[in-house]
N, C-alpha and C positions, 0 to 999 in steps of 0.2 A: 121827809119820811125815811125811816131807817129801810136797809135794803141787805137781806138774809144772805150770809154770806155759806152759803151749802158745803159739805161732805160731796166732792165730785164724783161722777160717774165717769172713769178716763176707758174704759173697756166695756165691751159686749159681756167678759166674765168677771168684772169687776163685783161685786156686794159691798162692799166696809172695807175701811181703811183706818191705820191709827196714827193719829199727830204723834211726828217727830219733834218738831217744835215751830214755833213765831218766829219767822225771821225777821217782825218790825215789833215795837213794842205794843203793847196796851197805849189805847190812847194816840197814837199818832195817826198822821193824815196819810193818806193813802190816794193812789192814781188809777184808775182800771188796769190791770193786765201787771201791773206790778207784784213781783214774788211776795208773800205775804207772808206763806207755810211752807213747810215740810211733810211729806205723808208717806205713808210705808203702807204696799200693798200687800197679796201674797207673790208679787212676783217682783219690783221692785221701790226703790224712792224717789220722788217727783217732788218735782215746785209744784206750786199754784197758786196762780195770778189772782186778783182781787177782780171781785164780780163788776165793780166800780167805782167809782171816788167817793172819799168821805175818811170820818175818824174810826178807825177800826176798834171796834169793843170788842175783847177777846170771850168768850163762852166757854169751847171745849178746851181742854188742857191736855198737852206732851202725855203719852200713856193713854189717854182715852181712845176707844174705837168705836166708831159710829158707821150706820150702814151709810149710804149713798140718797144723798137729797136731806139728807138730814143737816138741823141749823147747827153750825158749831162759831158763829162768831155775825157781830153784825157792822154795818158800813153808816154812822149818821151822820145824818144833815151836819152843816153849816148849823153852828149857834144850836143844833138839838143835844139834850142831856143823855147820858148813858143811864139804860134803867138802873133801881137799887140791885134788883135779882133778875134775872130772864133765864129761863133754863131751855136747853135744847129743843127744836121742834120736834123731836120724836128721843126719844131716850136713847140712848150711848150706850151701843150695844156687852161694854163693861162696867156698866154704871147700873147703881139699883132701882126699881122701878119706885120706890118711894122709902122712906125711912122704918123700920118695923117699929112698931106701935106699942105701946106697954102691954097689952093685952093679947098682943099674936101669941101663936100656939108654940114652944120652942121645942126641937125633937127629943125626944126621949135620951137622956145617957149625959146631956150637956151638963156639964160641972157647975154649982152654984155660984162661984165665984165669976165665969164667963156671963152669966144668967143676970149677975146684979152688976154688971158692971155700969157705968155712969157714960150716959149716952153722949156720942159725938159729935159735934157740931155740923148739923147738917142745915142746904140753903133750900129756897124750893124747888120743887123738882124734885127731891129725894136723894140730891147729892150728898153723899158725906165729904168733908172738905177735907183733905189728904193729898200730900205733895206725889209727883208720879212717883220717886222713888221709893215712897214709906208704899205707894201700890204694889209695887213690881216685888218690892220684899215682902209683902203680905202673901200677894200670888203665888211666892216660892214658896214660903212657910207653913203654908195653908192656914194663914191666922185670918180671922171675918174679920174685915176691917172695921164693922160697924161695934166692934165690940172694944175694941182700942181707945184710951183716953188721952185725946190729944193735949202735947203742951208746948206746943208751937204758936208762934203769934194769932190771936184771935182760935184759938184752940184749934189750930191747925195741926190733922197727924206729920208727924213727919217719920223718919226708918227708924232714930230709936224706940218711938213709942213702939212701934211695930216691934221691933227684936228684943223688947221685954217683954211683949204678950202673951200668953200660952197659944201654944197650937190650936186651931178648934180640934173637937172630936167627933170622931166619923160618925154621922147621925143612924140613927136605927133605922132598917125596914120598917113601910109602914108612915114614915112620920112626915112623908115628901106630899104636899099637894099633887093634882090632876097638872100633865104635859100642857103645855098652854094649847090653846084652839089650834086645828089646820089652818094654816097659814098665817096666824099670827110670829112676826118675831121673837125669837127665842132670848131672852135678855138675861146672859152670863158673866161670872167673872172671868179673867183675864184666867187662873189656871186651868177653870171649868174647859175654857177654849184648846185651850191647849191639851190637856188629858185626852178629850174629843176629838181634838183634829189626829195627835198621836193614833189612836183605836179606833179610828173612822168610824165615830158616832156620831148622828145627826141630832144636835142638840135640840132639834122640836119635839125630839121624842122623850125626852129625857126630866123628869117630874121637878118640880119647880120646890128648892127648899123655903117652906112659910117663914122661916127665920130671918131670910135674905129677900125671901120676894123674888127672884130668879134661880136660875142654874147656877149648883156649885160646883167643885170638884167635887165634892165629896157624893153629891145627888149621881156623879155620873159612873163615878167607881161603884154606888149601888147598884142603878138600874145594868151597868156591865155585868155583876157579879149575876145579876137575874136573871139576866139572858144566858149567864152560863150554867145556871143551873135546872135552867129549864130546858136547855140543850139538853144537859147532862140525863134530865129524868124521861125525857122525849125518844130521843135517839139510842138504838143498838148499837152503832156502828163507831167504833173507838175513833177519837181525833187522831188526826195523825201526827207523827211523833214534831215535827216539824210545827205544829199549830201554836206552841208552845216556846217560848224564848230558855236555849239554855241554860242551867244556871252558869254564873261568873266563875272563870277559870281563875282568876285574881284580883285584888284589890284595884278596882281601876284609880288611874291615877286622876283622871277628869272623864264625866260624861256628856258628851252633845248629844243636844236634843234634838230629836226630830221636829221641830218646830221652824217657824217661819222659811227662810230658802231651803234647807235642808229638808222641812217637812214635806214641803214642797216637790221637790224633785225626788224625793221617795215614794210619793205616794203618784208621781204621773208615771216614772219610771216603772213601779209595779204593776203599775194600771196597764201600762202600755203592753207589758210583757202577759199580763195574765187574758188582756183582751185582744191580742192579735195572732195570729199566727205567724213568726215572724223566723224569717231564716237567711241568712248570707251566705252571700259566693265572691270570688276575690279575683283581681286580673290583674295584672304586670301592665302599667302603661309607659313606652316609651318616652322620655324626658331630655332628651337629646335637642330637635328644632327647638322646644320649648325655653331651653334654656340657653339658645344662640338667637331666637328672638328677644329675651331678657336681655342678652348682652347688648344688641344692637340699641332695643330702648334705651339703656342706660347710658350707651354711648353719644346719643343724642340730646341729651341733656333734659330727656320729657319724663315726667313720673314712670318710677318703676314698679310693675303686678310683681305680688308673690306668687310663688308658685302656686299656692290655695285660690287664689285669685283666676288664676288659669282653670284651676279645677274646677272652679265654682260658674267660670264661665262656661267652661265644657260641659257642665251639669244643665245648666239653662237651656242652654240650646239644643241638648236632647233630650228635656223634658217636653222640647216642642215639639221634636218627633216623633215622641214616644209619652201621646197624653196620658196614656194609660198608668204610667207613673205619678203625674200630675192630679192627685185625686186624693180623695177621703169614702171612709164608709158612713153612709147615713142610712134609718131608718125607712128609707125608700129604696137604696141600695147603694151601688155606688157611683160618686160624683164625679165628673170629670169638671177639672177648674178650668176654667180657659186664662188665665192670667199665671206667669211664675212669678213666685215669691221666693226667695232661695233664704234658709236661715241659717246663721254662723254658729255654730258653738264655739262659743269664749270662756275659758277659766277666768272665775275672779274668787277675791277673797272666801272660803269657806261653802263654795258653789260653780254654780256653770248657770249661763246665760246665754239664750239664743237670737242676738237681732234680727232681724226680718231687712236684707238688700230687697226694695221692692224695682217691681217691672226690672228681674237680671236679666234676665234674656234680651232686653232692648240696649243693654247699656252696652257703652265701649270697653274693651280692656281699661282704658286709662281711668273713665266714669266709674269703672265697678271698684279700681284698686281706690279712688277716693271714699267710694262707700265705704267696704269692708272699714278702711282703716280709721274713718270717725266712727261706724257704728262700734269696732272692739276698743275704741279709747274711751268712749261713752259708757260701755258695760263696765273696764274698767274702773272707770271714775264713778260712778255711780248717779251718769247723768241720763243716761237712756230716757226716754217717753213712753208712756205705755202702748204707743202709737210705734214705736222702733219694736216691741217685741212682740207684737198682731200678727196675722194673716201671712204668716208663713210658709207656702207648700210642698217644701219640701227643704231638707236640713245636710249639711256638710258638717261634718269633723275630724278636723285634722292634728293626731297626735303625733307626727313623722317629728318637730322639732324637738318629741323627747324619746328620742332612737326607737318607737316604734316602729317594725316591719306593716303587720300586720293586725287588726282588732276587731272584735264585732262590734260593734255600734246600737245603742239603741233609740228605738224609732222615739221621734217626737210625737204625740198624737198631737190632733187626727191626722198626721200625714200618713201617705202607704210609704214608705221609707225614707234612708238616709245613708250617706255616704261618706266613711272612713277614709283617709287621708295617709299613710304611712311615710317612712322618709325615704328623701331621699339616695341611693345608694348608687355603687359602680358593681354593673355586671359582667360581665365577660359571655359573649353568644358567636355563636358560628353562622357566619354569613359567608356562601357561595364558597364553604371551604375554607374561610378565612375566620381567625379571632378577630373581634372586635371587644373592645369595650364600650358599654355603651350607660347610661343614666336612668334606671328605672327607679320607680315607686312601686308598690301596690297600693289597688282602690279596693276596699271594701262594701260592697252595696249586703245594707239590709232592708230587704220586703217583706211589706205585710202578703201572702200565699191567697187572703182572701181577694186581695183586689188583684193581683195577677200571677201569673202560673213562670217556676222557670222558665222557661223559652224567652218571655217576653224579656223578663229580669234581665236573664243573661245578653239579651241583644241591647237592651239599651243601657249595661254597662263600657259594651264594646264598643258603640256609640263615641261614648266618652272619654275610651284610651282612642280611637279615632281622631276625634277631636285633637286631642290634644298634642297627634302626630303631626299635626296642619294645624300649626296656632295661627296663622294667617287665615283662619275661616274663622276663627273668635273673635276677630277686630270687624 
């Protein structure tokens, strides 16, 4: 008996994910827990192992995005045949809910030539068969895929069909179906998602085009336009001048979209700032012992901590002193966690990424320097688990390696703060009458004001340049 090879759930906030691609072919034999896929969250890309042995019959396809538990490929028997068609056990959340019908209602304004076009080869299910890239160009061009005449093998679209097509045209007020039920999933295209996710619209709200049978772009630019016009007829009180993008000061030369990591950390980073109260204070922490215990490690021949390493320890162990730090706000109020998780901010390609060192406070310098350095070679490389970027309570960042002094830092939610890292420098201080030079940084802590008041803040930054005046309490 064939055995459903699911759309994983790898996170508490995971929904949908979209195949990257098949790492074995159609048709080949398969072992459990062996790499199979590729998948791309909102946060990053993952394997995933095969549910169990057998001949892998592929279903979803590269570009497609399906919620979580959904079938996107199946595992058969020994000596069992692959069916002729099987389509998804719940429809692919970029895929159409079934093929429009000669007689659907098409919206008003649509161009006769779009209207007769000669229908696409579609399988059951409602699939139109189209390679991901003739999608991804559809996506971008706003052209309805279903309206494309394929002439690719077995009349499969593929991107020229697509970039000879006309654009669709934006449908009229009026022509959109009723938002699908409360709580039923919202079944869009691929730009639909995007235009949405861009203008934080929730696409359950968003009326459904009878043409496509789902959410288009175009359905979402109307019901936006609605809402701003009903703003507009509603309200006294003028937008403010900021609510508004201004116009282009010049031709740009390329634009990035706020879409997948980037939309990503736009939209937590704004979240973070407009939902906390959040404010920084900054302290000099001596780097002197710290860096004549560096030496001695190194001279010893045992793994060597970076100095973020030291910091990240120093952060641990006074988040143990100081739970008040160690917390979140919830609708009960707020939490104190009793477990540290400490999260790294890592640069990588076209973004930042936060691993999660779990249980730091328990770990040894030498233990914590192995963490850090697989978890930021992972983010780099783009092997992380969505289990390395979880339950983090609290977040370091350290821009001192690109001559930063000093920076504000913004909070990760839900943590109450996070801690800036700046570099390291030579300073000159008056001791007992005397110059010395001596090795400082600055730390910058940002808090959330709701969960604790300066006093605390300030004390359990000092905490931390304490620490790290006695790196012999971090081991």
């Amino acid at each position: 008996m064939a055995t459903d090879v699911p759309m994983p759930k790898l996170g508490l906030t995971m929904e949908e994910a979209m195949i990257i691609e098949w790492l074995v072919a159609d048709g080949s034999t398969v072992v459990a827990d062996q790499p199979i896929l590729r998948i791309e969250t909102d946060k990053t890309e993952t394997e995933v192992g095969a549910p169990g042995s057998g001949t892998l019959h592929q279903i979803g396809q590269p570009g497609d995005v399906f919620r979580c538990g959904v079938r996107i490929g199946l595992l058969l028997a020994e000596g069992e045949a692959a069916p002729a068609a099987v389509a998804p056990a719940a429809a692919p959340a970029a895929a159409p809910l079934a093929a429009p019908s000669a007689t659907a209602p098409r919206a008003a304004g649509l161009p006769a030539p779009l209207a007769a076009a000669p229908a696409p080869v579609v399988v059951p299910g409602g699939r139109v068969v189209a390679t991901p890239y003739a999608r991804a160009v559809a996506a971008e061009r706003g052209v309805q895929i279903d309206t494309v005449r394929g002439t690719g093998p077995n009349g499969r679209i593929v991107a020229a069909d697509v970039l000879e097509a006309r654009p669709a045209v934006a449908l009229a007020a009026g022509a959109f179906a009723a938002p699908p039920p409360s709580g039923v999933y919202a079944v869009a295209t691929v730009a639909a998602r995007q235009l949405a996710d861009l203008l934080g619209v929730d696409l359950a709200s968003v009326p459904v085009d009878p043409a496509e049978q789902r959410v288009t772009r175009d359905s979402v630019a109307w019901y936006v336009r609605t809402l701003l016009q009903q703003l507009a007829t509603t309200s006294t009180t003028p937008a403010p001048a900021a609510a508004a993008s201004a116009p282009l000061l010049q031709e740009p030369t390329n634009v990035v979209r706020l879409a997948g990591m980037r939309g990503t950390i736009a939209k937590r980073m704004h979240a973070s700032l407009q939902e906390m109260a959040q404010l920084t204070l900054s302290m000099d922490a001596d780097m002197t012992d710290v860096l004549a215990d560096r030496a001695a490690r190194k001279a010893q021949g045992g793994a060597t901590p970076s100095i973020t390493d030291y910091v990240v320890a120093a952060t641990a162990r006074a988040l143990v002193r100081h739970p008040g730090m160690n917390a979140q706000v919830t609708e009960a109020g707020i939490a104190l966690l009793p477990e540290v998780h400490v999260g790294l901010a890592v640069a990588v390609p076209n973004g930042l990424m936060v691993p999660v060192v779990r249980d730091t406070a328990h770990r040894s310098l030498a233990d914590l320097a192995a963490e850090t350095t697989r978890v930021a070679g992972a983010a780099r490389t783009g092997s992380l688990t969505p289990g390395d970027l979880e339950g983090g309570t609290f977040s370091v960042s350290a821009l001192g390696a690109y001559g930063v002094d000093m920076f504000t830092p913004v909070i990760n939610p839900p943590n109450a703060g996070i801690l800036g890292v700046g570099r390291l420098r030579d300073d000159l201080v008056l001791v007992g009458g005397e110059v010395r030079a001596v090795k400082r940084l600055t730390l910058s802590l940002t808090w959330d004001h709701r969960v604790v008041d300066g006093v605390p803040a300030a004390e359990f930054c000092r905490t931390i340049v304490e620490l790290l005046a006695t790196p012999a309490a971090l081991d």
